[in-house]
C-alpha positions in Angstrom: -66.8 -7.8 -10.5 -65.7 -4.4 -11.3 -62.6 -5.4 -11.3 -62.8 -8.0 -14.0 -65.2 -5.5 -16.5 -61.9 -3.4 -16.3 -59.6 -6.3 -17.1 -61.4 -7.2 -19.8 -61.6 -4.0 -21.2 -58.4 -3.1 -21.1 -57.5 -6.9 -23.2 -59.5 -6.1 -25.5 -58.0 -2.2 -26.0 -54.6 -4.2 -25.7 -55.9 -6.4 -29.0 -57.0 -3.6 -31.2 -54.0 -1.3 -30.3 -51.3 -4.3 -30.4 -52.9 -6.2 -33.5 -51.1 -4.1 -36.3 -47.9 -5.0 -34.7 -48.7 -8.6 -33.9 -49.7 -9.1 -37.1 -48.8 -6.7 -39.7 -50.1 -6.6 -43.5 -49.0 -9.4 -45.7 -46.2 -8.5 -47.8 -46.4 -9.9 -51.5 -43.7 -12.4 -52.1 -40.7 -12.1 -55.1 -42.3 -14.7 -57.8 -43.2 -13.4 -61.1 -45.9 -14.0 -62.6 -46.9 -12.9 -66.1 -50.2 -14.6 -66.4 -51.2 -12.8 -63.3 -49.4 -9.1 -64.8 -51.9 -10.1 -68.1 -54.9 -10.5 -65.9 -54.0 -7.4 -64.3 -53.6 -5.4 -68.2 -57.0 -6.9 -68.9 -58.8 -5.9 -65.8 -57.4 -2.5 -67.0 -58.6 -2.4 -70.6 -61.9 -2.8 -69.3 -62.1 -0.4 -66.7 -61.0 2.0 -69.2 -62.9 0.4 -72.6 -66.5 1.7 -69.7 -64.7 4.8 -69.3 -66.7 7.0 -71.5 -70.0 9.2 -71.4 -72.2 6.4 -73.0 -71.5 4.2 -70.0 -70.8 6.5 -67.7 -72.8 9.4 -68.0 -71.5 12.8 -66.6 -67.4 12.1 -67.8 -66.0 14.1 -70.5 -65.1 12.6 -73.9 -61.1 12.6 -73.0 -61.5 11.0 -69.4 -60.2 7.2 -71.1 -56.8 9.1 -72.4 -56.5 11.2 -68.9 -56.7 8.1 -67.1 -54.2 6.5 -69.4 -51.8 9.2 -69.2 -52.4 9.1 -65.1 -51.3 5.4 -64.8 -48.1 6.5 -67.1 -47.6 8.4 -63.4 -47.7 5.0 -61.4 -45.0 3.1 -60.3 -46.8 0.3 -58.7 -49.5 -1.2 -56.8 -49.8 -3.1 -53.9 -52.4 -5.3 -52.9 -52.6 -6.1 -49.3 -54.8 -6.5 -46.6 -55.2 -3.6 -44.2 -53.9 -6.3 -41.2 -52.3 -9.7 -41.1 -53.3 -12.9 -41.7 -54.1 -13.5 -38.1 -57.4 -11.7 -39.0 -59.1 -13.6 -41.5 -62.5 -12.7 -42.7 -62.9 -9.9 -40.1 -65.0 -6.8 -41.4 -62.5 -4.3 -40.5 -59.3 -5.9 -42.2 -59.9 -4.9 -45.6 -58.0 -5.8 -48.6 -56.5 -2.6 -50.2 -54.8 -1.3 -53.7 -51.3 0.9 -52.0 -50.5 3.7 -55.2 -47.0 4.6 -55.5 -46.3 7.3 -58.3 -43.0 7.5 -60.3 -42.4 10.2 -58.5 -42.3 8.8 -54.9 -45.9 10.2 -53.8 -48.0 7.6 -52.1 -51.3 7.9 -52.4 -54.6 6.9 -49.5 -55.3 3.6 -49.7 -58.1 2.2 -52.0 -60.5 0.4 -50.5 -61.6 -2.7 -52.9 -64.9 -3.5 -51.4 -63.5 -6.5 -50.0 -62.5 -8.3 -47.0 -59.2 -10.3 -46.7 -59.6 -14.3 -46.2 -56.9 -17.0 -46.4 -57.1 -17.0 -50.3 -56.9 -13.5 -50.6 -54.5 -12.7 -53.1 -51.8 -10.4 -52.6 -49.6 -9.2 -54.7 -47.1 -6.1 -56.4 -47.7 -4.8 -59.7 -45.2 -3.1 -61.0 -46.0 0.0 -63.8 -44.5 0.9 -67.0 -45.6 2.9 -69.4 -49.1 2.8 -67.9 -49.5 -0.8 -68.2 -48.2 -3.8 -65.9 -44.9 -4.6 -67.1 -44.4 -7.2 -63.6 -46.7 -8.8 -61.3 -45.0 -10.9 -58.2 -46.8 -12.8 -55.5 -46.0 -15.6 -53.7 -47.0 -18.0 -55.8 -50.6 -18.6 -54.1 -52.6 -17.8 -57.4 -51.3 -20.9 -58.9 -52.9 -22.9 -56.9 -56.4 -21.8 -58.7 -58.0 -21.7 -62.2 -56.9 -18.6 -64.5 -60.7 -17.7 -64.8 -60.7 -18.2 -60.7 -58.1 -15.6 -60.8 -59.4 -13.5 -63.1 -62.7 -12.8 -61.4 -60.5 -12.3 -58.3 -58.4 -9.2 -59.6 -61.6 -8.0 -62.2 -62.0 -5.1 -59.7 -58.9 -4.0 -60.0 -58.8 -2.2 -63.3 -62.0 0.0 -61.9 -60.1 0.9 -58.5 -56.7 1.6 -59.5 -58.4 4.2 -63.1 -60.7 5.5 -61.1 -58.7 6.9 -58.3 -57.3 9.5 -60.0 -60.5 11.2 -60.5 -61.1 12.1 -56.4 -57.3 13.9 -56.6 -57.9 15.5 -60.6 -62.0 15.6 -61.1 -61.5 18.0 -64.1 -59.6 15.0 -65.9 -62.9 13.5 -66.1 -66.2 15.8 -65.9 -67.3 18.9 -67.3 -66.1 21.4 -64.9 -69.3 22.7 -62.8 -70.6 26.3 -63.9 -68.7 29.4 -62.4 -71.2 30.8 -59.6 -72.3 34.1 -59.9 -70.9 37.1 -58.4 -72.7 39.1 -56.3 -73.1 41.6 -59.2 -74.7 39.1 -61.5 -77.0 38.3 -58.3 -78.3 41.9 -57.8 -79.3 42.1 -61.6 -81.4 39.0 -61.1 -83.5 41.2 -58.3 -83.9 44.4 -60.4 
């Protein structure tokens, strides 16, 4: 009996320890797609058309320009799911944004919020000039509506601005006030 508690538990240590090599992340295929690179600009314009202090209360005026002139900085984006496809619908293989700067810097992983399936859709977006100049896949999107697909990569936009503002927050809030010094303390008890 003892003996077979042990076996199992060292299969299922064997599974989560092998499983990354057994089946690693999904690699985006080489088809362009345009209509998917557009989706991608819109899903943008958005996040960035809500990136102001009347929607979002708390940012500075300039935080829409910062983030603009941030993805001038990126070089792509990868979306893939954190394991292979062997792990549909699982909790803990999440579908991730991959940041590259211009510059060669890769950035932590986003997180989207959601969890990889056999429809997920994973693709490379290539940066220019802070928009998506190329978008490649391998060709599973066209399988679905445009509107499908829209609603699919409408998160997108909001991850990939708003990363920027856990590595820079003083792109995009008031700075906090300086605290005071001891001095300024001991005046407050006279």
């Amino acid at each position: 009996m003892l003996l077979g508690w042990g076996a199992g538990a060292i299969g299922v240590g064997a599974y989560f320890f092998l499983s990354p090599y057994l089946s690693p992340p999904a690699e985006p295929g080489s088809i362009s797609s345009p209509t998917l690179a557009k989706l991608l600009n819109e899903s943008i314009d958005a996040a960035i058309e809500r990136m102001n202090p009347t929607h979002s209360p708390g940012l500075i005026p300039e935080a829409a320009a910062n983030s603009r002139a941030f993805l001038k900085e990126v070089s792509e984006v990868v979306a893939r799911c954190r394991k292979g496809r062997f792990e549909p619908g699982q909790k803990y293989n999440k579908l991730e944004y991959h940041l590259l700067r211009a510059d060669g810097v890769r950035y932590e992983p986003i997180y989207t919020g959601l969890r990889c399936h056999e429809e997920t859709l994973i693709f490379r977006a290539v940066f220019k000039d802070g928009r998506v100049a190329e978008a490649f896949t391998d060709g599973s999107e066209r399988q679905y509506p445009v509107g499908q697909v829209r609603g699919a990569v409408g998160e997108f936009g909001k991850r990939v601005t708003w990363s920027d503002r856990d590595y820079h927050p003083a792109r995009y809030y008031v700075p906090p006030p300086a605290r005071p010094t001891q001095a300024d303390i001991a005046k407050q008890w006279e």
